[in-house]
C-alpha positions as MATLAB code, in Angstrom:
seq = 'XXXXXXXXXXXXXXXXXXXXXXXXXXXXXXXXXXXXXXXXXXXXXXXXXXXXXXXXXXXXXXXXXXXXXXXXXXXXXXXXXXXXXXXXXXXXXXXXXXXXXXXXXXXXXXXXXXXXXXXXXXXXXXXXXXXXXXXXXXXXXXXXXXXXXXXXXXXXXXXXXXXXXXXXXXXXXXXXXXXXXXXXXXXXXXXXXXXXXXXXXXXXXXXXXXXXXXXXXXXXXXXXXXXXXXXXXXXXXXXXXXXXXXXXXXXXXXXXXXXXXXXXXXXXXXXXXXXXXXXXXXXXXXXXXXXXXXXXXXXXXXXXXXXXXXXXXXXXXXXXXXXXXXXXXXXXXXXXXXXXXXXXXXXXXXXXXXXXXXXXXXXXXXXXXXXXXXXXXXXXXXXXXXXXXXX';
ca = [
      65.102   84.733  -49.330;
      66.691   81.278  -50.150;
      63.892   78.028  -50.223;
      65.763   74.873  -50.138;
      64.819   71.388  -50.157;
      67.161   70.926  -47.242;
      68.489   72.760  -44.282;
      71.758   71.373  -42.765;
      73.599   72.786  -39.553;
      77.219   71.722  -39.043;
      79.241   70.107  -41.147;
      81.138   67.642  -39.398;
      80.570   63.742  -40.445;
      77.020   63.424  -39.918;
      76.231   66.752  -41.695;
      78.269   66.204  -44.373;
      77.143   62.653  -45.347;
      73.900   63.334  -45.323;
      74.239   66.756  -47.395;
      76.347   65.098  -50.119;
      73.778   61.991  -50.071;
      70.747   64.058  -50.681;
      72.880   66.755  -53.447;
      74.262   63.720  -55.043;
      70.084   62.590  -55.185;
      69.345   65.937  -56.885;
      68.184   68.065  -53.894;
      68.894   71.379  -53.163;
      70.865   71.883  -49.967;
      72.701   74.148  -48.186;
      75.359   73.127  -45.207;
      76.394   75.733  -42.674;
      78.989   75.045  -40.594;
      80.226   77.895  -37.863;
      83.969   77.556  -37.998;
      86.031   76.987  -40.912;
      87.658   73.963  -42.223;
      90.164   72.673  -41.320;
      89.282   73.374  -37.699;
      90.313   70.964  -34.734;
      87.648   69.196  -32.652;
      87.696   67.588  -29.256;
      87.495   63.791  -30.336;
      89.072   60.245  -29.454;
      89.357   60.019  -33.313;
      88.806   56.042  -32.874;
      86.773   55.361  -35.794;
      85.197   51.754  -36.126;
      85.962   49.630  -39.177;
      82.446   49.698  -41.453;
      82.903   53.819  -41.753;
      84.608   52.218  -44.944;
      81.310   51.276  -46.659;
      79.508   54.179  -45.415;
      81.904   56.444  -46.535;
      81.678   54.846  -50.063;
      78.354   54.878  -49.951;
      78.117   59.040  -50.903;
      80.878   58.934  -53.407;
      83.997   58.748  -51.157;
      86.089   55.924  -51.703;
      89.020   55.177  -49.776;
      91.872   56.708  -51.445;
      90.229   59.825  -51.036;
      90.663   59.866  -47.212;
      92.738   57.206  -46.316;
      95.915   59.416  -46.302;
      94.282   61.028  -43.120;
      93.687   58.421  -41.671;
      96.010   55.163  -39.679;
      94.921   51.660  -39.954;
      94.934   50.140  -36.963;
      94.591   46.423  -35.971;
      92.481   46.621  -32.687;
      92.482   47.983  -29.388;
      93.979   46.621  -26.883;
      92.517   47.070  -23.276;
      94.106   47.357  -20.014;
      92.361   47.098  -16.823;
      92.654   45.475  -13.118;
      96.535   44.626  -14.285;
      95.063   42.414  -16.743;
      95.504   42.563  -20.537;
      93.605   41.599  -23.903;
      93.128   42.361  -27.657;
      89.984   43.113  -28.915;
      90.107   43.025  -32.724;
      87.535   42.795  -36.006;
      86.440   40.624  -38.520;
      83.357   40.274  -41.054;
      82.770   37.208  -42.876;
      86.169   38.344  -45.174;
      88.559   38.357  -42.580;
      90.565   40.521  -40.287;
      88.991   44.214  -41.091;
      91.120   47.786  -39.808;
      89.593   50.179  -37.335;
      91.159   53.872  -38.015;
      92.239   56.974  -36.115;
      91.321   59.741  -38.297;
      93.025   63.209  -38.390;
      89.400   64.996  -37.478;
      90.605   68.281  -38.682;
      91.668   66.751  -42.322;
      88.855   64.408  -42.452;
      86.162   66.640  -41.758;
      87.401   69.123  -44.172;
      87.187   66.505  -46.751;
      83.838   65.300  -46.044;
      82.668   68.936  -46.295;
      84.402   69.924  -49.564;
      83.223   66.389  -50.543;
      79.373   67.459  -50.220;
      80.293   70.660  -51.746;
      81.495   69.140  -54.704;
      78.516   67.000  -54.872;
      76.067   69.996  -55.376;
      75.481   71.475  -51.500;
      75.801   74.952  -50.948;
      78.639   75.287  -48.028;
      78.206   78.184  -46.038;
      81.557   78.281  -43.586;
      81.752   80.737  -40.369;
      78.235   80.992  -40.310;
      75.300   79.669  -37.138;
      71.571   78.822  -36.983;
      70.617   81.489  -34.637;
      66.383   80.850  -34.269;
      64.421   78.592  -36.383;
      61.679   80.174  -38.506;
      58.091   77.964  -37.909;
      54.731   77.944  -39.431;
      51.092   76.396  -38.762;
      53.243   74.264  -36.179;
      56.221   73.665  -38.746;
      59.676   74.166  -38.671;
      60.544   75.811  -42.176;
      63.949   76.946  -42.353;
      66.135   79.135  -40.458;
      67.697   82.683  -39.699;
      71.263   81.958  -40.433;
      74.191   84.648  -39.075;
      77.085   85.486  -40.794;
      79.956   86.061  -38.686;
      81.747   88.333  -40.793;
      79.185   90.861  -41.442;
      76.858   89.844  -38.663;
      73.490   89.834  -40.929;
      71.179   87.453  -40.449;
      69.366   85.920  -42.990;
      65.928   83.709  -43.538;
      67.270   80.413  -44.928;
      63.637   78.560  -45.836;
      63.439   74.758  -46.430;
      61.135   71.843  -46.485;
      63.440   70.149  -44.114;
      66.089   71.676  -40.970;
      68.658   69.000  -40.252;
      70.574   69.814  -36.843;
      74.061   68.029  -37.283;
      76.308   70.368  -34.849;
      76.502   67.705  -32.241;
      75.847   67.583  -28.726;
      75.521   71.414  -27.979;
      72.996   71.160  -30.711;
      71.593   74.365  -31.537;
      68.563   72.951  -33.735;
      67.705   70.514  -30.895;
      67.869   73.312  -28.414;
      65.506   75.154  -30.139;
      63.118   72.154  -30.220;
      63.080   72.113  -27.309;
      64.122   68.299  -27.021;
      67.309   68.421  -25.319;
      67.782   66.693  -21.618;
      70.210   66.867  -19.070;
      72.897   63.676  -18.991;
      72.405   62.163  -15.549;
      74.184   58.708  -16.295;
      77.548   58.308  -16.673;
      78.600   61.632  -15.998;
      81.774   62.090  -17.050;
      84.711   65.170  -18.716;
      86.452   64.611  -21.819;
      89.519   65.809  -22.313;
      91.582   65.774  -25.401;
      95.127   66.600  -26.803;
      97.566   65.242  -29.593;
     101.281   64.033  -28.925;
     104.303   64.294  -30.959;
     107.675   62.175  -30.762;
     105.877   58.978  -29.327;
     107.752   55.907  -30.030;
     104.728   53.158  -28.867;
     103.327   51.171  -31.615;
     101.044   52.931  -34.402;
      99.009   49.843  -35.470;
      96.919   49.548  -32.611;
      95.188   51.839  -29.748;
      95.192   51.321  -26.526;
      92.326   51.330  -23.756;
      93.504   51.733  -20.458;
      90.863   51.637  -17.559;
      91.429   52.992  -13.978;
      89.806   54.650  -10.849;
      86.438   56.715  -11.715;
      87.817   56.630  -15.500;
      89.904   55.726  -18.233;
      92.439   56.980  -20.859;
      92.505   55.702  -24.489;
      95.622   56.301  -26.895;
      94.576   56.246  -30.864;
      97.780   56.634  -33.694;
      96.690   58.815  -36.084;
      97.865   59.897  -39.546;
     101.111   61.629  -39.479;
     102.644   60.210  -36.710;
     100.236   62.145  -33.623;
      99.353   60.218  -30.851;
      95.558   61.078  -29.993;
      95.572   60.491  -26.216;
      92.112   61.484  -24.747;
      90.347   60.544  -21.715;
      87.435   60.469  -19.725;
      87.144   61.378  -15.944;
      84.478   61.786  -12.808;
      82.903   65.287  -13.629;
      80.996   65.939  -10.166;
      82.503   66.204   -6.514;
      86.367   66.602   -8.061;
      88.203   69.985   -8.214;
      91.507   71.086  -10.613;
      91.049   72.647  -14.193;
      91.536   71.111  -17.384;
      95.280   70.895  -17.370;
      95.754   69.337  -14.210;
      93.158   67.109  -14.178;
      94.911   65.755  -17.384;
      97.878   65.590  -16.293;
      97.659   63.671  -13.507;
      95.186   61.241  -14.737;
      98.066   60.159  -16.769;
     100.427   60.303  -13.984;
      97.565   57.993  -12.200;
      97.749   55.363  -15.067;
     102.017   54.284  -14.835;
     101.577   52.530  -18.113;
     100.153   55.517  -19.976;
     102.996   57.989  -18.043;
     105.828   55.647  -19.871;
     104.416   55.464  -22.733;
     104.120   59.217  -22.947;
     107.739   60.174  -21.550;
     109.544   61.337  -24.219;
     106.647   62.684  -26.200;
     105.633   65.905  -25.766;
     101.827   67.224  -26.125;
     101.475   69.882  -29.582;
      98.008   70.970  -29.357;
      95.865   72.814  -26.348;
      93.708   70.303  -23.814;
      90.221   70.434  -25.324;
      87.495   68.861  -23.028;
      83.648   68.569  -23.337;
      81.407   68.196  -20.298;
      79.428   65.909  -19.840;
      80.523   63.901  -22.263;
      77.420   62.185  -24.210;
      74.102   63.900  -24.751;
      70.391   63.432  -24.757;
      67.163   63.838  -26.547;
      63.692   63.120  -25.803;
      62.764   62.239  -29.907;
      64.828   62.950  -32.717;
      62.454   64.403  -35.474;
      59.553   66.704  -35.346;
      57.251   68.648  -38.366;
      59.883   69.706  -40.606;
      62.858   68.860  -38.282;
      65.426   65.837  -38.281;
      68.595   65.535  -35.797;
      71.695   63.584  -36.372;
      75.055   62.406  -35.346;
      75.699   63.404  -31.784;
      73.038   66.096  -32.173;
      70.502   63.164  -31.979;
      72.008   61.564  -28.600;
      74.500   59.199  -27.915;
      75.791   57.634  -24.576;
      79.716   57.819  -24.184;
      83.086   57.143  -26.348;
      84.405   54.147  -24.539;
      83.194   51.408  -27.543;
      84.483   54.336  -30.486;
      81.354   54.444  -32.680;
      80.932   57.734  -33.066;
      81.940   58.480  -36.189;
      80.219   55.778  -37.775;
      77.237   56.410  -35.669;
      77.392   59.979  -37.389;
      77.419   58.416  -40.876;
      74.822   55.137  -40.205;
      72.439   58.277  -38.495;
      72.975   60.275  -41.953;
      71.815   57.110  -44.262;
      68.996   56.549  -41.997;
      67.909   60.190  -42.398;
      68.438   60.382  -46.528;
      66.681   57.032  -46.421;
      63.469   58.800  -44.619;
      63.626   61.590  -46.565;
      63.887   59.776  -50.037;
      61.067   57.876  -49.222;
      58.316   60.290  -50.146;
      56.280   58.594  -46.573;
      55.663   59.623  -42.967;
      59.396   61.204  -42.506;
      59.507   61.669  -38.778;
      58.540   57.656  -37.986;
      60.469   56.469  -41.096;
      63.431   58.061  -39.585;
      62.848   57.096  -36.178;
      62.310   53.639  -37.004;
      65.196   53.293  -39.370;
      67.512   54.511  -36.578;
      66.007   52.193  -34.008;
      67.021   49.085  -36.605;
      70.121   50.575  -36.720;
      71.330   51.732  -33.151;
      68.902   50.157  -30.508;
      71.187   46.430  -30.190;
      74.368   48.669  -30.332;
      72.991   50.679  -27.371;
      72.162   48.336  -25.480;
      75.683   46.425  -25.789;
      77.131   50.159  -24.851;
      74.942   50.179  -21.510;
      76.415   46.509  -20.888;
      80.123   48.338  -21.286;
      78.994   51.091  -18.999;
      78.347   48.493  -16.779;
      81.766   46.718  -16.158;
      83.005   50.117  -16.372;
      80.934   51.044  -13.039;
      82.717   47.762  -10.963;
      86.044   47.668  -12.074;
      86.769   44.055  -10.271;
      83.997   42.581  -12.369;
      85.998   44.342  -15.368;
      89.106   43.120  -14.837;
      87.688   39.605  -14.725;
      86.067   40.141  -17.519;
      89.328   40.938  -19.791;
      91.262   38.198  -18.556;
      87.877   35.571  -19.824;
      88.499   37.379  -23.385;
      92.302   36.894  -22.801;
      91.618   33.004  -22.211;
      88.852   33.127  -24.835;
      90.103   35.001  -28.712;
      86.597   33.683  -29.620;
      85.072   35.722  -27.988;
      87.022   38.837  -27.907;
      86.422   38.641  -31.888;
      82.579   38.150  -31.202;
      82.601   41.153  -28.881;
      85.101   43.213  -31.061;
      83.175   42.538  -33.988;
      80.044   43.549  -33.076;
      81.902   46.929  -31.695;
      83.283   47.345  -34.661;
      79.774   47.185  -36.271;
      81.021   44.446  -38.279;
      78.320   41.807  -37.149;
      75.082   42.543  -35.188;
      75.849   43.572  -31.680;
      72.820   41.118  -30.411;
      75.604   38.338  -31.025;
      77.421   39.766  -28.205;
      74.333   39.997  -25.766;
      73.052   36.433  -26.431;
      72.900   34.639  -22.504;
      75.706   32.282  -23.725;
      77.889   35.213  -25.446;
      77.497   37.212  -21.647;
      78.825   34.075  -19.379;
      82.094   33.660  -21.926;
      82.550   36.931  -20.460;
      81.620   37.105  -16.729;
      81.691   33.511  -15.578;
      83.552   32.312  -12.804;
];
């Protein structure tokens, strides 16, 4: 029987930060990840400009990932036939947002914590969670080569394997998504000749479409629709929400699509707490509301400092944590509900672009604080709101 000082289940951004953070510290930890890298994942692979400092944060500088990854300048966001830019800034200037290859990314953060002194266990699943005297202590991991299973002990069980989380499912936290309800569906696109230094946001009846250039030329074109009360499988549905949107069917004739529809539903996920006795969740395994404002993956990475933070700090783990990621995500939340908002009354919506068309000032406010660049409570402020929405 292995006893570790840490427990970590998937290794996608959030696991992987947080795994190399805490080896790099001089714990003991093993990842476990149940696929192999590199293996593709159903994401908008929009990634928000400060994953740059987080990144460096564990040891990863930029040219280690950068290669897999396209700068791009903004997004620019269509809806109601009207048009703007919304681009980022910190107190240096102009800053890049990037759409990351997910499969080479990932692989790299993983073999990144690996080389950084964590255990990586590949093809392998968190199938119960061993507990004592009210604890969680570990896990029974599964091999799925040989199908044993095997007690995996440790002080602390991180679930990081997003929003089907397996750790918070046996936690018993996880709650049904009620609000916005919605189906993801993703593919990649080859021979597109649109521009590569921007994405694109384009916002129609019950849903929207966004189009992110990643490295090596792919077009990432994922979208999110109504999930309840409309029929059609995956395929159709995506094609003819792009045959709905005329802009995004031009863009995309010519292209052709190189990778299978992949589609989560419902799209976001929820928890009722994120840490228990000897249990921590993280990344999309600790909640999140929808990909319209592309956070995700720094969410992941901001979610694995606050946890390392808590769990350096020798104090009360589960409130450390909680609090830490309250100071980190509760402003940004509440600017995504304000999204989800406009989103719901697409007149108001439409008005609202054409304001941030008229007003660059405050499409950099807004972009900045979605690009986690500057505090999103800049962008909430009374006077911040009527730039947007009045007459």
């Amino acid at each position: 029987m292995t006893h570790l000082d840490l427990l970590v289940i998937g290794a996608g951004p959030a696991g992987s930060a947080l795994a190399a953070s805490m080896a790099r510290a001089g714990a003991s930890v093993m990842l476990v990840e149940s696929a192999r890298h590199p293996r593709p994942k159903a994401c908008a692979e929009y990634a928000s400009p400060r994953i740059v400092e987080e990144l460096a944060r564990i040891g990863m500088p930029p040219d280690e990932w950068t290669d897999a990854a396209a700068p791009l300048s903004g997004m620019e966001l269509h809806a109601g036939g009207r048009t703007t830019m919304i681009r980022y800034a910190d107190g240096r200037g102009a800053r890049s947002a990037w759409g990351v290859d997910r499969q080479t990314f990932d692989a790299r953060l993983a073999s990144h914590a690996a080389r950084s002194g964590a255990t990586l266990r590949e093809r392998a699943s968190a199938v119960r969670l061993e507990t004592a005297a009210g604890r969680v202590r570990g896990a029974w991991i599964r091999d799925h080569e040989t199908d044993r299973e095997e007690l995996v002990t440790a002080d602390w069980t991180v679930g990081a394997d997003g929003v089907r989380s397996t750790v918070g499912r046996l936690a018993g936290v996880e709650r049904p998504v009620r609000f916005p309800r919605r189906l993801g569906l993703v593919a990649h696109y080859a021979g597109d000749d649109g521009p590569a230094d921007h994405g694109e946001m384009h916002v129609g009846a019950g849903g929207y479409i966004g189009l992110a250039p990643t490295a090596g030329g792919m077009l990432n074109v994922g979208m999110a629709l109504p999930l309840d009360g409309v029929s059609g499988n995956s395929r159709s549905r995506f094609e003819a929400a792009i045959a709905a949107i005329p802009a995004v069917a031009e863009r995309l004739t010519g292209a052709r699509r190189v990778t299978p529809i992949r589609g989560a539903a419902p799209i976001g996920h929820r928890v009722s707490r994120v840490a228990g006795p000897g249990w921590l969740l993280i990344g999309d395994a600790a909640g999140f509301v929808d990909p319209f404002t592309g956070e995700g993956i720094y969410r992941a990475l901001r979610s694995a400092r606050a946890a390392a933070e808590a769990l350096r700090s020798g104090g009360d783990v589960e409130r450390g944590y909680a609090r830490a990621r309250r100071r980190a995500f509760a402003a940004k939340t509440a600017l995504t509900w304000v999204v989800q908002g406009f989103l719901l009354a697409p007149p108001v919506l439409a008005h609202a672009v054409g304001r941030l068309e008229e007003r660059p000032g405050a499409a950099l406010r807004l972009g900045s604080a979605l690009g986690d660049l500057r505090p999103a409570t800049h962008a909430l402020t009374p006077a911040a709101l009527l730039e947007v929405i009045a007459p």
